[in-house]
TIVO-2410 file (N, C-alpha, C; in nm, 3 decimals):
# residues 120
REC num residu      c1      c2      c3 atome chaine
REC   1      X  11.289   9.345   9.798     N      A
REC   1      X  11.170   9.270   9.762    CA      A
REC   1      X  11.157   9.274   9.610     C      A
REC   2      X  11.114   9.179   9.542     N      A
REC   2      X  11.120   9.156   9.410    CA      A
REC   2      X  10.972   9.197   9.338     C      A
REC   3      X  10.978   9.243   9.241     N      A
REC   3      X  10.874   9.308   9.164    CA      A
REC   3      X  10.724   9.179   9.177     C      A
REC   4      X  10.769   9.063   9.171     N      A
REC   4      X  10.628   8.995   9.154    CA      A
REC   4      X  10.572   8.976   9.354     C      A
REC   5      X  10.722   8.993   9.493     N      A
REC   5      X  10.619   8.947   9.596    CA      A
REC   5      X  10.554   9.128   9.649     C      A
REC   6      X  10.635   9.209   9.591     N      A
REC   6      X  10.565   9.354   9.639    CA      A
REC   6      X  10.461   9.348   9.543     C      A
REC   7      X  10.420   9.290   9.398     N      A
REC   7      X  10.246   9.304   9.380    CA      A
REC   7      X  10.196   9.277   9.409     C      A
REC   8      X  10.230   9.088   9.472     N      A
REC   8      X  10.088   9.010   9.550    CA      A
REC   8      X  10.058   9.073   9.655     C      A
REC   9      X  10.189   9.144   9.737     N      A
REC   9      X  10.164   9.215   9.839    CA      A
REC   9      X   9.998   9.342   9.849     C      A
REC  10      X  10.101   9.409   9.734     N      A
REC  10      X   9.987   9.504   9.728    CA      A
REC  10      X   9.878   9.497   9.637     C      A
REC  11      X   9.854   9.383   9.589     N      A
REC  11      X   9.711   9.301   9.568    CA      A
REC  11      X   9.608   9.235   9.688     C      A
REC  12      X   9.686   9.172   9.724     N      A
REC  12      X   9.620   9.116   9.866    CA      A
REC  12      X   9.594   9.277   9.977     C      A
REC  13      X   9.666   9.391  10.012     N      A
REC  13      X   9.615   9.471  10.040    CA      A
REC  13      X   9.544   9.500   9.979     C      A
REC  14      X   9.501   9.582   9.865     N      A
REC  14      X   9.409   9.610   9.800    CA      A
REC  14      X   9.234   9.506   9.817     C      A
REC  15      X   9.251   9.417   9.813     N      A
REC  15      X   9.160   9.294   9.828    CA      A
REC  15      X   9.091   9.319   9.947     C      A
REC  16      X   9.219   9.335  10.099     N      A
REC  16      X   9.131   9.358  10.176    CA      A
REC  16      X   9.045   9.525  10.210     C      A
REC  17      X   9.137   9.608  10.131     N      A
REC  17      X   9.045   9.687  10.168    CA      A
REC  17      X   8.953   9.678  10.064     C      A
REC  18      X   8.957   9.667   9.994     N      A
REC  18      X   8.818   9.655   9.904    CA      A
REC  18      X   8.701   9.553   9.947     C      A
REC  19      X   8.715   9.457  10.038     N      A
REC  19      X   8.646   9.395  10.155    CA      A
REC  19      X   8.531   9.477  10.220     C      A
REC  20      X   8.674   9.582  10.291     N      A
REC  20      X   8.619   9.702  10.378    CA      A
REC  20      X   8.465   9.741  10.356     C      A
REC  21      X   8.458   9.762  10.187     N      A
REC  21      X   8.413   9.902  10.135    CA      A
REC  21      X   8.247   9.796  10.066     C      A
REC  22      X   8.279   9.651  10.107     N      A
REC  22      X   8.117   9.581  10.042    CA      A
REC  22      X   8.001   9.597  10.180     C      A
REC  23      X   7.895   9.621  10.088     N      A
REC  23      X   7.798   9.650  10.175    CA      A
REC  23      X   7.772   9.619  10.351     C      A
REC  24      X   7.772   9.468  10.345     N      A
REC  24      X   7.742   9.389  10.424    CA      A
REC  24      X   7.845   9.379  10.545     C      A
REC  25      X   8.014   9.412  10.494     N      A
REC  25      X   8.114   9.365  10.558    CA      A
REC  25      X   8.109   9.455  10.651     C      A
REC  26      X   8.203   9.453  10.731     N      A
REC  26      X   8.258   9.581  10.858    CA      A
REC  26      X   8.340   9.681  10.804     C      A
REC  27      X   8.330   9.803  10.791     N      A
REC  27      X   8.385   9.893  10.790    CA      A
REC  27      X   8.521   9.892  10.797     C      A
REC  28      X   8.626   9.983  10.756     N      A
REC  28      X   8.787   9.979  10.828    CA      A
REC  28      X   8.777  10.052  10.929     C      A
REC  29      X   8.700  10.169  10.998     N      A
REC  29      X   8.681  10.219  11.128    CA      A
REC  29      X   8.620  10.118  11.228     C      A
REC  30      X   8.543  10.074  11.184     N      A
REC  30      X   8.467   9.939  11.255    CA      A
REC  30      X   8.596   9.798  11.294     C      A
REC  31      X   8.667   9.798  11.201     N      A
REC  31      X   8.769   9.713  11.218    CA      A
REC  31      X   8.858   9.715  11.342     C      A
REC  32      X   8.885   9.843  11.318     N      A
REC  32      X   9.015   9.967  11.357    CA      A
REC  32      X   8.980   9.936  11.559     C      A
REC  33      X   8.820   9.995  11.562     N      A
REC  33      X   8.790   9.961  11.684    CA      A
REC  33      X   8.786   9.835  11.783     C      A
REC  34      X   8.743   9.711  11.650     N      A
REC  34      X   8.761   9.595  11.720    CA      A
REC  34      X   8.867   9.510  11.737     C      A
REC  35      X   8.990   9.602  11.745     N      A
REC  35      X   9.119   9.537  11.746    CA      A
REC  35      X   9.132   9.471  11.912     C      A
REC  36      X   9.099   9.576  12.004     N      A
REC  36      X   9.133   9.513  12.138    CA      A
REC  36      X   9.046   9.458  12.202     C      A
REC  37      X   8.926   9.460  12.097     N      A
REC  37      X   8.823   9.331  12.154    CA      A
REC  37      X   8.830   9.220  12.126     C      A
REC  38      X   8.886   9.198  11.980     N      A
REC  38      X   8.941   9.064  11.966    CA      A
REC  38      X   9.045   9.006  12.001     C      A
REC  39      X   9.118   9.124  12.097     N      A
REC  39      X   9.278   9.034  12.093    CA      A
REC  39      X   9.245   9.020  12.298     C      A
REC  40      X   9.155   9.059  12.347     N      A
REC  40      X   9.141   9.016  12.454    CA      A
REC  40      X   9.035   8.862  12.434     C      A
REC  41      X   8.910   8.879  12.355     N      A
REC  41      X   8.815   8.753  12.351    CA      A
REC  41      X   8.939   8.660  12.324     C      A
REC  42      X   9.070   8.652  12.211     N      A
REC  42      X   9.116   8.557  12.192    CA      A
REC  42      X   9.241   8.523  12.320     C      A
REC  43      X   9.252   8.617  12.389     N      A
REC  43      X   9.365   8.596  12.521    CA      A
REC  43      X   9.246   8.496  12.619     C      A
REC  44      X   9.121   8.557  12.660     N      A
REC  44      X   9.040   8.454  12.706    CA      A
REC  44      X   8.954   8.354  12.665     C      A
REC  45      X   8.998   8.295  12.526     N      A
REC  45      X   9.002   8.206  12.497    CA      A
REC  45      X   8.852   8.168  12.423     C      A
REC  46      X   8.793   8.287  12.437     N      A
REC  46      X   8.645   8.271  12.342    CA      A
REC  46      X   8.627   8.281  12.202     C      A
REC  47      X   8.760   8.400  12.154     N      A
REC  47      X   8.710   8.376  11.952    CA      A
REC  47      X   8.854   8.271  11.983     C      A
REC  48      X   8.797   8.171  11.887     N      A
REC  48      X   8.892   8.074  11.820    CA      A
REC  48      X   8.928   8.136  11.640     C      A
REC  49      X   8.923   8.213  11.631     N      A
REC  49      X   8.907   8.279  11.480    CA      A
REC  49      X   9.081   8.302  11.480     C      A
REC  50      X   9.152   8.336  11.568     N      A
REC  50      X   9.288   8.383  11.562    CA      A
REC  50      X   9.389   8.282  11.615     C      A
REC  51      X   9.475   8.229  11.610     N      A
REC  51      X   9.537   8.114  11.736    CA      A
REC  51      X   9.667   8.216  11.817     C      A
REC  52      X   9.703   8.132  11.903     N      A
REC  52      X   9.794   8.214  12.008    CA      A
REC  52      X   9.891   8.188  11.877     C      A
REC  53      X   9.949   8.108  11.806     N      A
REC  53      X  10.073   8.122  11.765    CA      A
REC  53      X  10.058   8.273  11.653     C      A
REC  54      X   9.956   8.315  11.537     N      A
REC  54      X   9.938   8.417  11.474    CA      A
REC  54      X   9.934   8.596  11.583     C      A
REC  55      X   9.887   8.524  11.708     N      A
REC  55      X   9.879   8.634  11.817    CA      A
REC  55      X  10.060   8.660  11.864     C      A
REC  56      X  10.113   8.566  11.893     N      A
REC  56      X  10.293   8.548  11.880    CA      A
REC  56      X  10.349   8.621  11.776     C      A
REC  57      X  10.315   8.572  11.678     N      A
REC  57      X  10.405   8.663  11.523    CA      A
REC  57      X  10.376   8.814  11.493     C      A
REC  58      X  10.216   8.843  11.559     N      A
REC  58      X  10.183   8.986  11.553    CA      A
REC  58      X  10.262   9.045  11.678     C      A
REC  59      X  10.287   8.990  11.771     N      A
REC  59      X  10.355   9.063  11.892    CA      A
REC  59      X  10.497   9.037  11.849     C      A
REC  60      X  10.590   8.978  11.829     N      A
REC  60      X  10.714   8.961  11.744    CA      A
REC  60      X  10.747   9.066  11.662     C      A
REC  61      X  10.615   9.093  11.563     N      A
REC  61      X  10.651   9.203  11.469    CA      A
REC  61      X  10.664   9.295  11.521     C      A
REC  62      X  10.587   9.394  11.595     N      A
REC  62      X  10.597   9.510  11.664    CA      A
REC  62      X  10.693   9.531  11.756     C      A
REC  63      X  10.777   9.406  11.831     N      A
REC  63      X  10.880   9.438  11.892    CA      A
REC  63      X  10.972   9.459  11.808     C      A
REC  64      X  11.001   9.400  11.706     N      A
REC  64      X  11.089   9.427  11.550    CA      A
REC  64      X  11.110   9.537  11.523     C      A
REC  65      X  10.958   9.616  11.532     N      A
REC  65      X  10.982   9.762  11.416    CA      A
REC  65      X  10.974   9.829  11.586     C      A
REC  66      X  10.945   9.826  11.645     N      A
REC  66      X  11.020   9.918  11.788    CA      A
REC  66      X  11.157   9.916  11.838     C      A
REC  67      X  11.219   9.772  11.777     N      A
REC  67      X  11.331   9.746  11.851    CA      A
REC  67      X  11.442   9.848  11.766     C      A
REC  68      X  11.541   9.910  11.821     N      A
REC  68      X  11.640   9.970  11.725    CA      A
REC  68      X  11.677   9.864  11.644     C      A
REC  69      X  11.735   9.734  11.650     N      A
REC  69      X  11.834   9.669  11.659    CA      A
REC  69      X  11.746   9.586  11.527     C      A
REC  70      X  11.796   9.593  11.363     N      A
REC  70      X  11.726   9.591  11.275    CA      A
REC  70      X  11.790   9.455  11.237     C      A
REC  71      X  11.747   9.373  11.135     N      A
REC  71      X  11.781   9.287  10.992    CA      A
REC  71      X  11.869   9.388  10.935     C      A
REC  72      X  11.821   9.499  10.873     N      A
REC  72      X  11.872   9.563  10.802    CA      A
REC  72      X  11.882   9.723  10.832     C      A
REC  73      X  12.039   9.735  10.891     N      A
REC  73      X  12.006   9.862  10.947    CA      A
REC  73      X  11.938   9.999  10.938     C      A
REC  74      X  11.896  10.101  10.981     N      A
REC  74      X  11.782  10.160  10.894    CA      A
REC  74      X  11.917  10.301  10.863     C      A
REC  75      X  12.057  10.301  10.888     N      A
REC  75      X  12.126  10.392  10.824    CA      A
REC  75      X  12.173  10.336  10.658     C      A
REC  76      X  12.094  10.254  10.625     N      A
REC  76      X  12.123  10.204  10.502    CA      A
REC  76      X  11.991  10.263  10.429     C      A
REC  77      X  11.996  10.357  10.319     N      A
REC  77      X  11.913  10.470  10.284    CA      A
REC  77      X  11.744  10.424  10.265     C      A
REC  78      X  11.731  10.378  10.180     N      A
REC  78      X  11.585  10.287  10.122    CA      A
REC  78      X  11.618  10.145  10.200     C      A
REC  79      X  11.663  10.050  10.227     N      A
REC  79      X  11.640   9.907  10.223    CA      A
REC  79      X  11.622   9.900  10.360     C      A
REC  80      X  11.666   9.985  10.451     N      A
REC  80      X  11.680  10.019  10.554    CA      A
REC  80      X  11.547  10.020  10.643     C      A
REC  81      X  11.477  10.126  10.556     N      A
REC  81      X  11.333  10.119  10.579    CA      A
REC  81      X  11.229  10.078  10.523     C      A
REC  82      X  11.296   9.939  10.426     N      A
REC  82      X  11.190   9.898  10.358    CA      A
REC  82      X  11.133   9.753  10.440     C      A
REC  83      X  11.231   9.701  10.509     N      A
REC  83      X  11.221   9.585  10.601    CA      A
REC  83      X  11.072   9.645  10.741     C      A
REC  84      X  11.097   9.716  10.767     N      A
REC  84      X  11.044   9.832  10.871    CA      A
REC  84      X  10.889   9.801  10.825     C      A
REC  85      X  10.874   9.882  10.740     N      A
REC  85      X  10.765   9.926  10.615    CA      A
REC  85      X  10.667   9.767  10.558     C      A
REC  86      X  10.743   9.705  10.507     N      A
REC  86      X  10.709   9.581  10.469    CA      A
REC  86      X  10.646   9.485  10.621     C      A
REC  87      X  10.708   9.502  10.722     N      A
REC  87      X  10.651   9.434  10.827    CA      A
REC  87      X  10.513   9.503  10.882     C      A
REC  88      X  10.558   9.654  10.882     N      A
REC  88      X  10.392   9.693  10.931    CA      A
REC  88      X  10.296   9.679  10.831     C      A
REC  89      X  10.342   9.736  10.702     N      A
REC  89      X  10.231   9.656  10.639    CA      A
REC  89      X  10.119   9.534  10.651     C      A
REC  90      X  10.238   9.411  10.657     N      A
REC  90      X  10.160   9.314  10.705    CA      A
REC  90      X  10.132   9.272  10.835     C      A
REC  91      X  10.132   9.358  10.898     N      A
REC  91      X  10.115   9.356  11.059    CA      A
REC  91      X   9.952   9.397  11.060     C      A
REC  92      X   9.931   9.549  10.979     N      A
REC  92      X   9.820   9.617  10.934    CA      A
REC  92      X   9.706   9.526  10.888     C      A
REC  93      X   9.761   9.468  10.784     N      A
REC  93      X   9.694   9.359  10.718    CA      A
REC  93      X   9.605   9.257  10.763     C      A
REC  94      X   9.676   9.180  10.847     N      A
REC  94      X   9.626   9.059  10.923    CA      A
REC  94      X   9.563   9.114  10.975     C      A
REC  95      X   9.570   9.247  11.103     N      A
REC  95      X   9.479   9.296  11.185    CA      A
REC  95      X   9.365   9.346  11.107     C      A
REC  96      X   9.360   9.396  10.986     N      A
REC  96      X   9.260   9.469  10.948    CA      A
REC  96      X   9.153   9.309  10.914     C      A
REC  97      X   9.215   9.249  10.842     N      A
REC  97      X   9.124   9.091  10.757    CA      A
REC  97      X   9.081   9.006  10.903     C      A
REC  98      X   9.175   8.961  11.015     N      A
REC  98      X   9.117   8.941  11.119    CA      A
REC  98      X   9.011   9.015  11.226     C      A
REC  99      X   9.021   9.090  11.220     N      A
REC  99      X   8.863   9.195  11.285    CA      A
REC  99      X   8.773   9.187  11.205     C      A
REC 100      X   8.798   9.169  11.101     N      A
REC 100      X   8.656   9.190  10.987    CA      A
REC 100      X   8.613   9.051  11.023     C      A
REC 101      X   8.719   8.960  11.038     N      A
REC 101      X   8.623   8.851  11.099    CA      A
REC 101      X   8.601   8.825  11.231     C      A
REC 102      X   8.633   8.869  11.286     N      A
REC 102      X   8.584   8.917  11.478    CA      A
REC 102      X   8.459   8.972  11.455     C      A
REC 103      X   8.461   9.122  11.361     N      A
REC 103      X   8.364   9.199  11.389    CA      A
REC 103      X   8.199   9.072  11.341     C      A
REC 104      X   8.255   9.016  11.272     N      A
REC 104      X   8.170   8.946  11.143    CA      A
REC 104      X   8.090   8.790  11.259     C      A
REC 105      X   8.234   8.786  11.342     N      A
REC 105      X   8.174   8.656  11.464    CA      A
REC 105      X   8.079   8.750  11.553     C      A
REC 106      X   8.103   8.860  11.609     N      A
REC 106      X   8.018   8.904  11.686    CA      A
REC 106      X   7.881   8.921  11.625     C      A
REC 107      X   7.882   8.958  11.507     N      A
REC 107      X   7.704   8.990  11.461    CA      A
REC 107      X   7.667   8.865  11.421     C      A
REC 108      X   7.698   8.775  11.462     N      A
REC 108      X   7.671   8.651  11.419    CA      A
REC 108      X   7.625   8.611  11.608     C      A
REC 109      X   7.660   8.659  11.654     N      A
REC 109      X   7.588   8.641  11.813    CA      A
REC 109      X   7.663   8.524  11.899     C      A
REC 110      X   7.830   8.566  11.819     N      A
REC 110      X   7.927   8.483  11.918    CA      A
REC 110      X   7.886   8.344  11.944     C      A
REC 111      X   7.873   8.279  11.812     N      A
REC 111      X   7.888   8.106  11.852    CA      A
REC 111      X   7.988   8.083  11.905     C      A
REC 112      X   7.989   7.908  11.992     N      A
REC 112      X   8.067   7.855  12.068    CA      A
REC 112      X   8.040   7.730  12.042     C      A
REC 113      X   8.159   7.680  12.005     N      A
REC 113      X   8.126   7.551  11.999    CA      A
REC 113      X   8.120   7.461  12.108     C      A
REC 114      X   8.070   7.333  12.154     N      A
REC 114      X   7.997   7.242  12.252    CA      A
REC 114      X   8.124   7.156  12.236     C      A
REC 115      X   8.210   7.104  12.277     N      A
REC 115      X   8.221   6.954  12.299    CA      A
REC 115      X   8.192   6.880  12.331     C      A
REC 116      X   8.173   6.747  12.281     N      A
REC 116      X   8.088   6.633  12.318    CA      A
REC 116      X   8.010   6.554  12.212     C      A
REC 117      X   7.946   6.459  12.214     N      A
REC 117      X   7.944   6.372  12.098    CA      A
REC 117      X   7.828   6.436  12.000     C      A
REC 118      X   7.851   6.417  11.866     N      A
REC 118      X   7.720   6.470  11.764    CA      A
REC 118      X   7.582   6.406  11.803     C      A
REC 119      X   7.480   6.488  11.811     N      A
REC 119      X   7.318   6.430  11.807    CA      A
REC 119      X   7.289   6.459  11.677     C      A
REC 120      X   7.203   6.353  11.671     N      A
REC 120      X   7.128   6.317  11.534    CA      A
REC 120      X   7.015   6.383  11.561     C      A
***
């Protein structure tokens, strides 16, 4: 990974946890907890906040860093486990910035949107 995408990297982490830590927002323990509430509301189809295909790439990743069978094998000293490393990261990531907005739809008292034509 090249010096300018590992800063945005760890800028954009930084960002979100510094999210975490504003008054108003959800917590990272608060987050942490509403991981399998949002990934069931979005399996039954109530938060629209996540789509099945971002729910696909998070389940993709974790079979990745479970699977032995690497990009880059991990008997190759550093690079090995930087592929590894770099994916949970942003595995972490998304989950942490997506719950904050789960947690953020629920205190909002779980709107739903209506289909059907606009009233004036």
């Amino acid at each position: 990974m090249d010096r300018k995408r590992s800063a945005a990297a760890a800028g954009q982490a930084w960002q979100i946890y510094r999210e975490t830590l504003e008054p108003e927002a959800p917590g990272l323990w608060e987050r942490i907890r509403a991981v399998p509430r949002m990934l069931k509301s979005v399996l039954r189809g109530q938060y629209k906040g996540m789509s099945f295909g971002t729910l696909g790439l998070l389940a993709l990743g974790l079979v990745y860093i479970i699977s032995p069978i690497d990009a880059i094998p991990d008997v190759i000293p550093i690079a090995g486990l930087a592929d590894d490393t770099g994916l949970a990261l942003w595995l972490a990531a998304v989950l942490v910035k997506a719950s904050g907005d789960f947690v953020t739809w629920e205190r909002s008292g779980r709107p739903t949107v209506i289909v059907g034509e606009p009233v004036d």
